[in-house]
C-alpha positions in Angstrom: 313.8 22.2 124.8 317.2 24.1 123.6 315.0 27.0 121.9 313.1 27.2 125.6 316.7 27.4 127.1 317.9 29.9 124.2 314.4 32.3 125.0 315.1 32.2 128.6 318.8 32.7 128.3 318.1 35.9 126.1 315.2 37.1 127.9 317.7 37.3 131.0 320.5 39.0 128.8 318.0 41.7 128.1 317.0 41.7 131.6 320.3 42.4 132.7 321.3 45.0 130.3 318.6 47.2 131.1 319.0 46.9 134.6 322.6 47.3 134.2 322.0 50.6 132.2 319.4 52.0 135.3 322.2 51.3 137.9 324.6 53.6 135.8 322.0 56.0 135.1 320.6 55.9 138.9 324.8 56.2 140.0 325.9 58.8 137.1 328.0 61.6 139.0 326.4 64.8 140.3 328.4 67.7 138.9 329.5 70.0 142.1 328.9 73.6 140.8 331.0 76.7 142.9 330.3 79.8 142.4 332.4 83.4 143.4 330.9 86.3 142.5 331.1 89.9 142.7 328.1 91.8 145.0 326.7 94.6 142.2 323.7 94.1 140.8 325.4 92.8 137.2 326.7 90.1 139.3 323.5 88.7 140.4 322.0 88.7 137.3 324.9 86.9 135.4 324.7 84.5 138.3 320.7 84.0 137.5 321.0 83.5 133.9 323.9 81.4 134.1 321.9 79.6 136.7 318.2 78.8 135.3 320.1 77.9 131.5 322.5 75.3 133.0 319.0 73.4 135.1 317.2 73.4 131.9 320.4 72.4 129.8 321.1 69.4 132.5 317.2 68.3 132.7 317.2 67.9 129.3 320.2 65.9 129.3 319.5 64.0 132.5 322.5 65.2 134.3 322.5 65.4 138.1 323.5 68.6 139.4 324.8 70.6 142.9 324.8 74.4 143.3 327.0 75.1 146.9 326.4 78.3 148.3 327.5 81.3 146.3 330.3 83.2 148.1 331.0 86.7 147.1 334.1 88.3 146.5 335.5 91.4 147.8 335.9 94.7 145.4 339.2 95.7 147.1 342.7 94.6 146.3 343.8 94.5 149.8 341.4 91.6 150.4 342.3 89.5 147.1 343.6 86.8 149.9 339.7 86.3 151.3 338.9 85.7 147.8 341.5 83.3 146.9 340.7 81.7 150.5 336.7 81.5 149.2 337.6 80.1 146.2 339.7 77.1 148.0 337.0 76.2 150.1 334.9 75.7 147.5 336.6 73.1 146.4 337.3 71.8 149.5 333.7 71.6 149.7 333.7 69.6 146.5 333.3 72.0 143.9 334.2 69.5 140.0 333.4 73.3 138.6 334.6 77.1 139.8 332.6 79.8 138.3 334.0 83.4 138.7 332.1 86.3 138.1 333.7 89.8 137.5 336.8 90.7 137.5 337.6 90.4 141.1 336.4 86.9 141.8 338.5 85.7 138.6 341.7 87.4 138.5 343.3 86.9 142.3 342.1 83.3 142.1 343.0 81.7 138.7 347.2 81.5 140.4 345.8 79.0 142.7 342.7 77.4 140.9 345.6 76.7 138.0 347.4 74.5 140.2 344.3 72.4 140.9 343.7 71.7 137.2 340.0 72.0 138.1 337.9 74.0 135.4 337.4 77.5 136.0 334.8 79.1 133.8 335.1 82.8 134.3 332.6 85.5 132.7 331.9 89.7 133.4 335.8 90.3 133.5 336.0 93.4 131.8 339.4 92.9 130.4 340.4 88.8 131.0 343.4 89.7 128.9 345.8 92.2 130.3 344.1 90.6 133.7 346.4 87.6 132.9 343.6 85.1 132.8 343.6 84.5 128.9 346.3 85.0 126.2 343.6 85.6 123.4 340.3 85.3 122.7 338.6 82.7 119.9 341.6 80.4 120.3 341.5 77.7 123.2 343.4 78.1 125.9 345.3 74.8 126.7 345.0 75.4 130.3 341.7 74.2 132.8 339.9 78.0 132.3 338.2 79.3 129.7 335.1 82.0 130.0 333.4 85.5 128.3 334.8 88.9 128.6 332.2 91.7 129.7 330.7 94.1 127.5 331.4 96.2 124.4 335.0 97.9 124.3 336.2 101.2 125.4 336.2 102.3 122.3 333.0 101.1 120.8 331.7 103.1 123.9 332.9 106.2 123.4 331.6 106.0 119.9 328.0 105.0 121.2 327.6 107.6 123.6 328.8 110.2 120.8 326.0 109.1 118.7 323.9 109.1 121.7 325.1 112.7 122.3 325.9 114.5 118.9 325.8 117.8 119.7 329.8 118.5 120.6 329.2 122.4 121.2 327.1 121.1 124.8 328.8 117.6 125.1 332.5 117.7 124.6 334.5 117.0 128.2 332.9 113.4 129.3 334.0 112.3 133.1 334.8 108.6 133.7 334.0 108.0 137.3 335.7 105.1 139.5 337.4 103.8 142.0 341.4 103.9 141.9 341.6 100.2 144.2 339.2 98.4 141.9 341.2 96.3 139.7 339.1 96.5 136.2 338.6 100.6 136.7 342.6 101.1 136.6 342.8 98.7 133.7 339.7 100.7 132.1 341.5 103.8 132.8 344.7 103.0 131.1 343.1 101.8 128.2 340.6 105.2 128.1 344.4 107.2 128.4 346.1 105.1 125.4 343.1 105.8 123.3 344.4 107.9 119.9 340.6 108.6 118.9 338.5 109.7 122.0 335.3 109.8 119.0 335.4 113.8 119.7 335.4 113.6 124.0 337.8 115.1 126.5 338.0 112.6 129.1 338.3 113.7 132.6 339.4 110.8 135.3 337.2 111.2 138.5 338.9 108.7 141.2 336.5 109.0 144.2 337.9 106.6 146.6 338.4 108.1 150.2 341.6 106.9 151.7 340.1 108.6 155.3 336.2 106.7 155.0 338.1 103.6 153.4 335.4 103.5 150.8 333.4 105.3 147.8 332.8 109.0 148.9 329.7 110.5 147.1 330.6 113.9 148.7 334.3 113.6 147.4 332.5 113.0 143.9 330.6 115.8 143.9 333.2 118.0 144.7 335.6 116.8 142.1 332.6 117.4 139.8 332.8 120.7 140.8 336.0 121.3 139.9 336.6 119.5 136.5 332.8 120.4 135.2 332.0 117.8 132.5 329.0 117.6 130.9 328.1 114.2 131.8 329.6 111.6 133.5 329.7 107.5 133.0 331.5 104.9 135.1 331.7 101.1 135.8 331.7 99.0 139.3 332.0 101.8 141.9 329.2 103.6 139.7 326.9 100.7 139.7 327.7 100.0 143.7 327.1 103.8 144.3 323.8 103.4 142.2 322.9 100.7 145.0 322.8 103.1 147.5 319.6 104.7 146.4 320.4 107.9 148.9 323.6 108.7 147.7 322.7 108.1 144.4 319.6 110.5 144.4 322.0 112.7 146.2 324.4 112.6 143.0 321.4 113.5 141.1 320.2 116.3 142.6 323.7 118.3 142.9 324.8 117.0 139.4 322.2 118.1 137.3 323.6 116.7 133.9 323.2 113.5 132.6 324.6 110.3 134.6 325.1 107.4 132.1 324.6 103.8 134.0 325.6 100.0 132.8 322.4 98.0 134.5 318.9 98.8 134.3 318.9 99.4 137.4 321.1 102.8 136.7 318.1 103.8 134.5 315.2 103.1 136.6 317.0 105.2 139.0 317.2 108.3 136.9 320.2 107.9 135.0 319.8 109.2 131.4 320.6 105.7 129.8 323.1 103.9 129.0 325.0 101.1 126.8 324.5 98.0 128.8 325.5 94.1 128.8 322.5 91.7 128.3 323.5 90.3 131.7 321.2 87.3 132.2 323.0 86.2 128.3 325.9 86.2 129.7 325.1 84.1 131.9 323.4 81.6 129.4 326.3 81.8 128.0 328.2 81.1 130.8 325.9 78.1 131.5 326.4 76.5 128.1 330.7 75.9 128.3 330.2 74.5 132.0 327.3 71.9 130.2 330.1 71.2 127.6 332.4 70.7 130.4 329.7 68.3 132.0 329.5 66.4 128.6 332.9 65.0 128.5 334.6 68.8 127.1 338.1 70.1 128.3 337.9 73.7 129.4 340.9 74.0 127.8 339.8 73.0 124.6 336.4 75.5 124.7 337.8 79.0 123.5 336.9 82.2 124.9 334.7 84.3 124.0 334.2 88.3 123.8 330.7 89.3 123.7 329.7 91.7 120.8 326.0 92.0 122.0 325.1 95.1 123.5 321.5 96.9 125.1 320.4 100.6 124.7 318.4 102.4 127.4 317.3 106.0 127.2 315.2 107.5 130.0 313.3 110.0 128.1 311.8 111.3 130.9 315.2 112.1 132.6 316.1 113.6 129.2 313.3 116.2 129.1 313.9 117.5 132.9 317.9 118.0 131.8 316.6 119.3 128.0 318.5 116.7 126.3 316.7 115.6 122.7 317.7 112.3 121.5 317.7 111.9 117.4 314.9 109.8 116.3 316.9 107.2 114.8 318.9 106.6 118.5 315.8 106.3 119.5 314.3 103.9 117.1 317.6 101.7 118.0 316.9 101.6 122.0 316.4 98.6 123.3 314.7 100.1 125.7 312.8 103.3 126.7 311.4 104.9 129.7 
């Protein structure tokens, strides 16, 4: 009789603990995901890959989580408030997570996401540093952020495109095209000024901002082109948002018949010559795998920040031959990709 009562006693001890253990995994907290990006093409597909790696990562590890509605940040400084304000009501709306993409969805924001001590996972901010987000990178940060810079240095891309372009007798004054309100393209420009070894180039600065349109001007480009001549030309954000305007962009093309060097593919396809390029979507992954960190107990502070050293080569071969530019075969043989 008291090994009956021992077997029943245990069978319901067993019973319990497994139901127990199905109430807690059937009530485990959903992890509220916010997301502020930037509206250029790179910010999509950082967003994407960040995306489809942090479903798989939480499927595999049976954590439950909420993507709100993106919200996308504003390019120009005077609106910095709105962005701050979109950032708030995301976690108003709940948000355990903010993830910023580029540099103006992270740099106005982190003041007032600091306060919160909620995690904010930042990554495409082309210089996180001298932005004030982080101190250093590979060291953690002590504080509720943490994230990945964007892309390969200035300098590293000078060097890239002079191997890309060897022949200094036809390519020697190289134009940096941007936008003077953009935050990360006066930061980019500094840094380009303070360089000591330009790798061979003249720089010219092409600011093509129209204080009287309040926007981008592809006719104010074009004549400043005229004016300073280089022999090819390369920018960052206002490029790539330019290069969405598939008019204006063709428009470039046609009256600036030298080569245009993009950072997306989508610069490429378009008829840019090439380019040196971030592996956007990995970013993202990358992105994806602090926040699962995060989600698995992690401090943000604790998690340090990274600088990505990966980088993509496209060459449009066709858009070569119409300009009568001949790439070496070993840049070439080291393009990622080729059209």
């Amino acid at each position: 009789m008291r090994w009956n009562v021992i077997k029943i006693i245990s069978i319901c001890a067993v019973f319990c603990f497994v139901n127990t253990a199905i109430c807690k995994a059937s009530d485990k907290k959903q992890t509220v995901i916010g997301i502020l990006r930037v509206a250029p093409p790179f910010g999509v597909e950082i967003e994407q890959g960040f995306k489809d790696t942090l479903i798989s990562l939480s499927q595999e590890a049976g954590n439950k989580i909420q993507f709100l509605p993106t919200k996308i940040a504003h390019s120009e400084s005077k609106y910095f408030d709105e962005n701050i304000a979109m950032a708030q009501e995301l976690l108003e709306q709940g948000a355990d997570i903010l993830i910023t993409i580029g540099t103006q969805a992270s740099v106005p924001v982190w003041p007032a996401i600091k306060k919160t001590g909620i995690p904010m996972i930042f990554s495409g901010v082309t210089f996180p540093i001298e932005g004030g987000l982080i101190k250093e990178f590979n060291n953690p940060t002590g504080e509720n952020i943490t994230g990945i810079s964007y892309g390969v240095t200035p300098e590293a891309r000078l060097e890239l495109f002079r191997n890309m372009f060897s022949d200094e007798s036809r390519f020697n004054k190289l134009g940096f095209v941007y936008d003077g309100n953009v935050l990360q393209e006066t930061i980019y420009v500094k840094r380009l000024k303070a360089l000591v070894d330009t790798k061979g180039w003249e720089i010219v600065f092409l600011d093509f901002y129209d204080p009287d349109q309040g926007k981008i001007s592809c006719e104010l480009l074009l004549e400043k082109l005229k004016q300073s001549t280089p022999d090819l030309i390369f920018g960052w954000f206002s490029l790539d948002q330019l290069s969405s305007d598939e008019e204006q962009f063709k428009k470039l093309q046609d009256l600036y018949k030298k080569p245009i060097l993009g950072i997306t593919s989508k610069f490429t396809d378009e008829g840019a010559i090439g380019g040196v390029l971030t592996n956007h979507f990995s970013l993202g992954a990358l992105q994806a795998k602090i926040v699962d960190k995060i989600i698995q107990g992690e401090k943000a502070g604790a998690i340090p920040p990274m600088e990505p050293v990966e980088y993509l080569i496209e060459l449009n071969l066709k858009k070569a031959a119409e300009l009568g530019v001949e790439f070496d075969l070993d840049v070439m043989a080291a393009a990622d990709r080729l059209i």
